[in-house]
C-alpha positions in Angstrom: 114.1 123.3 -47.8 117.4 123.0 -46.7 116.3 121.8 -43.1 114.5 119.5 -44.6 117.5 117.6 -46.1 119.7 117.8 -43.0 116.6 116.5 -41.5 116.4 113.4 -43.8 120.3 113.0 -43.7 120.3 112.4 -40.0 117.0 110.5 -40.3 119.1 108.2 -42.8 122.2 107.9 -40.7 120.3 107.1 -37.7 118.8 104.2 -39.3 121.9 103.0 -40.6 123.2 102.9 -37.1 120.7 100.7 -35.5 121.4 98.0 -38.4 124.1 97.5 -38.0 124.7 96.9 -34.2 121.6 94.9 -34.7 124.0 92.9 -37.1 126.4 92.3 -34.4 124.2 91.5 -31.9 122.8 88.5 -33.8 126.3 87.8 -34.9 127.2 86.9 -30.8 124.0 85.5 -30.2 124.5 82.5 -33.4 127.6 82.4 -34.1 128.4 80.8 -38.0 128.7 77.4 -38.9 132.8 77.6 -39.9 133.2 79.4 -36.0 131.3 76.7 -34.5 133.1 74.0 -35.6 136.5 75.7 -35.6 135.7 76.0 -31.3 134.1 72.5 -30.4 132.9 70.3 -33.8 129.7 68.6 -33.0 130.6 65.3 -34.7 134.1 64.8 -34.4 136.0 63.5 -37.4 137.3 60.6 -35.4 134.1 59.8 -33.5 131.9 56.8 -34.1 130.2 56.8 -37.6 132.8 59.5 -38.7 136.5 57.4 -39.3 138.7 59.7 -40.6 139.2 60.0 -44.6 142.8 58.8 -43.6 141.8 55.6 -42.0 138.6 55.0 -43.8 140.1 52.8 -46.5 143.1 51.6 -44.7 144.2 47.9 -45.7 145.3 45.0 -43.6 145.2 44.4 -39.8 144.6 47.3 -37.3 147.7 48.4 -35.6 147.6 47.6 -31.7 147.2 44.1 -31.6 149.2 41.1 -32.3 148.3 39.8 -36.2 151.7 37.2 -36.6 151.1 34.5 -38.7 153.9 32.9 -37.0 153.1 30.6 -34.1 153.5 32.5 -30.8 152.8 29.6 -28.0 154.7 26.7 -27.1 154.1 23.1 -27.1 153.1 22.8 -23.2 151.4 26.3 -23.3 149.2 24.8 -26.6 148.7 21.4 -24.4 148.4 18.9 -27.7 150.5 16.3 -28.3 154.8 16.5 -27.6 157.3 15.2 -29.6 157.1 11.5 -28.6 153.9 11.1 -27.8 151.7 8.7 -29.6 148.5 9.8 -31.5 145.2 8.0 -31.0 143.8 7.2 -34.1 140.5 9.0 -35.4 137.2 8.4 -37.3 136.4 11.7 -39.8 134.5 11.8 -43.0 136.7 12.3 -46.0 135.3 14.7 -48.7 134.4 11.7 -50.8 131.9 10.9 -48.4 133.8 7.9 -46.7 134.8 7.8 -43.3 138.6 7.7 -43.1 141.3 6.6 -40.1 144.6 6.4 -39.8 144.5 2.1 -39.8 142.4 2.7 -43.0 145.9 2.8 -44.4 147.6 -0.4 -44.9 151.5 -0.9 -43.9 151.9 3.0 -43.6 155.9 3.9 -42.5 154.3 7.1 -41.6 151.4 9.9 -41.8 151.9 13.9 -43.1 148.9 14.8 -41.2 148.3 18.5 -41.8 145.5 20.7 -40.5 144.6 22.9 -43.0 141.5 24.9 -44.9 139.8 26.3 -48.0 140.3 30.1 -46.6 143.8 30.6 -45.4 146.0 32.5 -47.9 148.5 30.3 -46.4 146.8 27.1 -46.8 146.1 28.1 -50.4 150.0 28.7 -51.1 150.6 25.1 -49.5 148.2 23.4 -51.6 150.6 22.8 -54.8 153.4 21.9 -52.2 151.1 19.3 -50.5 150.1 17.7 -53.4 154.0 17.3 -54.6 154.9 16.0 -51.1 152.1 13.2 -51.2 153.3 12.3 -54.8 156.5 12.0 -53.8 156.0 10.0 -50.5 152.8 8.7 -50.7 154.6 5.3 -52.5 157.4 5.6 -50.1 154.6 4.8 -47.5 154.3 8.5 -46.1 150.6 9.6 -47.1 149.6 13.2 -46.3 146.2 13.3 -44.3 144.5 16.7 -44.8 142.3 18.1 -42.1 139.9 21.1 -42.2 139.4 22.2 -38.3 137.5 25.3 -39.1 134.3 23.1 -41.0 131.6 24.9 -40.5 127.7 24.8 -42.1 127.5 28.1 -40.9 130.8 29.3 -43.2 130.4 29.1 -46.9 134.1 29.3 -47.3 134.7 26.2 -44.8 131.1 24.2 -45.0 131.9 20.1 -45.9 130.7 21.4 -49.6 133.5 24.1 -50.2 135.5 21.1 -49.1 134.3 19.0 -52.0 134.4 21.8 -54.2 138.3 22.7 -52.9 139.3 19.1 -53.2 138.0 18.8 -56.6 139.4 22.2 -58.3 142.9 21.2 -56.8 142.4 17.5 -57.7 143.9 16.5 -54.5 145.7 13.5 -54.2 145.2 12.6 -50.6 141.9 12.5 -48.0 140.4 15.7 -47.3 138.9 15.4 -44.2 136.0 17.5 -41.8 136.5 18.2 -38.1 133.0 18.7 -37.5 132.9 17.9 -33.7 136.2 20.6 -33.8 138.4 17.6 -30.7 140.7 16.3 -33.5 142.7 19.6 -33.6 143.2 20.3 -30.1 144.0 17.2 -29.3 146.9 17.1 -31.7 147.2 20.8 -30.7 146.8 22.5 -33.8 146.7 26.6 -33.8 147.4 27.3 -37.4 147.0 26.6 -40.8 148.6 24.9 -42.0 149.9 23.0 -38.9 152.2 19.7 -39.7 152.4 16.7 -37.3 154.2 13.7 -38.8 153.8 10.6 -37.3 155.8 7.4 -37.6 154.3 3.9 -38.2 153.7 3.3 -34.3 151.9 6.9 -34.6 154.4 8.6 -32.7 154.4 11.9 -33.4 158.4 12.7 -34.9 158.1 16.1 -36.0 155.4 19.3 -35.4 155.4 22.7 -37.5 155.5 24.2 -40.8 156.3 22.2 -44.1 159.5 24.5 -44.7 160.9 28.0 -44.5 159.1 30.2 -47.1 155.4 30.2 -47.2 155.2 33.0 -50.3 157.7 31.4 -52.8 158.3 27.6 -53.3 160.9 28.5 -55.3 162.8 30.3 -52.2 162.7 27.7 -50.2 166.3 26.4 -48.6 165.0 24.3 -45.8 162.5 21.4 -46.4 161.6 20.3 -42.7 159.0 17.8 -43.5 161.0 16.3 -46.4 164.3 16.3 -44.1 162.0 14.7 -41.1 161.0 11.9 -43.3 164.6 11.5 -45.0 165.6 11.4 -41.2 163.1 8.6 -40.4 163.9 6.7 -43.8 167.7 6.2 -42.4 167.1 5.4 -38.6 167.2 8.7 -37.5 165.7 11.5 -35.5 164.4 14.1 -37.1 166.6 17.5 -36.3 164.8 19.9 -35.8 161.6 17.8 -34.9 159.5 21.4 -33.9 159.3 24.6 -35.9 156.9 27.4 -35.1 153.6 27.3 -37.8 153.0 30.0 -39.6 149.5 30.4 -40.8 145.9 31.7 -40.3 144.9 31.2 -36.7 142.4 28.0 -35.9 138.9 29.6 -35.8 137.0 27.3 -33.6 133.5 27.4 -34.2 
């Protein structure tokens, strides 16, 4: 009887024994999920499809590439028109449905022509600024002359209809008009919005940039450069400065 238990014991440990290097054997053959991953991940977190949790959700602009709103070309590297050059008059449908010029107004001292659009967070804090500087020039013979350049059927934000609907919710004072065939604004060299070119009565252009110094606050503003190029004009003079870099949401040219 008592061989008969050593017996067993032994049988028992020997058994034991081959599980468990069997154990480890399988263990170096597939090693576990958590190892695996730990040596060389399969899908990397920062791989395609996989953006990192950090990144995922990240607002504004991504970093690397150059997102100014301020204007970085000059006047020759843009190739529109120069300070002293004289604009050619234009044909464009207003969003009234008329088609509008520059002789459609009569004894104009000037023009506030400004390419702008429905969109641009920048065009949409100039809107209440726009409308004051045609009320307040407008009589004074200095209408401003709205421009979309980005009109597009294909954009539901800049189609001639959000036009309409633009114009009407703002109740602008002045024309609104469509660039459809997109050669107004490169001829007058426009690359933002909004984009100011202020014309005297001969349609020489006097003055080219932004309306003043502080797109986010009105109430900030210390220099009005369209108000002091007109006030310059009004007494015989040259406007000084007559070119400011635009700030704005680059033309999108469709």
């Amino acid at each position: 009887m008592k061989k008969v238990s050593i017996l067993l014991a032994g049988l028992v440990l020997a058994a034991g024994t081959l599980i468990s290097c069997k154990n480890k054997s399988e263990t170096k053959e597939h090693p576990t999920t958590a190892e695996h991953h730990e040596g060389r991940p399969e899908h990397p977190k920062d791989g395609p499809g996989h953006p990192p949790k950090d990144h995922g959700d990240r607002k504004g602009p991504p970093p690397g590439g150059n997102h100014s709103p301020v204007q970085t070309k000059s006047l020759e590297e843009i190739g529109g028109y120069k300070i002293g050059d004289v604009a050619t008059d234009f044909d464009l449908k207003n969003v009234d449905g008329t088609q509008f010029s520059l002789s459609s107004i009569k004894d104009a001292k000037g023009y506030i022509v400004v390419f702008t659009c429905n969109g641009c967070p920048f065009s949409k804090m100039y809107e209440d600024r726009l409308i004051s500087l045609h009320n307040t020039y407008a009589p004074k013979g200095y209408s401003v002359i709205a421009i979309n350049p980005n009109v597009s059927p294909d954009n539901a934000t800049e189609s001639f209809e959000a036009m309409q609907k633009r114009a009407e919710e703002k109740a602008f004072p002045f024309v609104y008009l469509a660039d459809e065939k997109h050669d107004i604004f490169p001829q007058y060299g426009a690359v933002r919005t909004p984009h100011v070119f202020l014309l005297d009565a001969a349609r020489q252009v006097q003055y080219i940039g932004t309306i003043d110094d502080n797109a986010k606050s009105a109430e900030d503003v210390k220099v009005k450069y369209v108000e002091d190029a007109i006030e310059a004009l009004e007494h015989g003079k040259k406007p000084d400065p007559n070119f400011t870099k635009a700030i704005g949401c680059p033309v999108k040219r469709s």
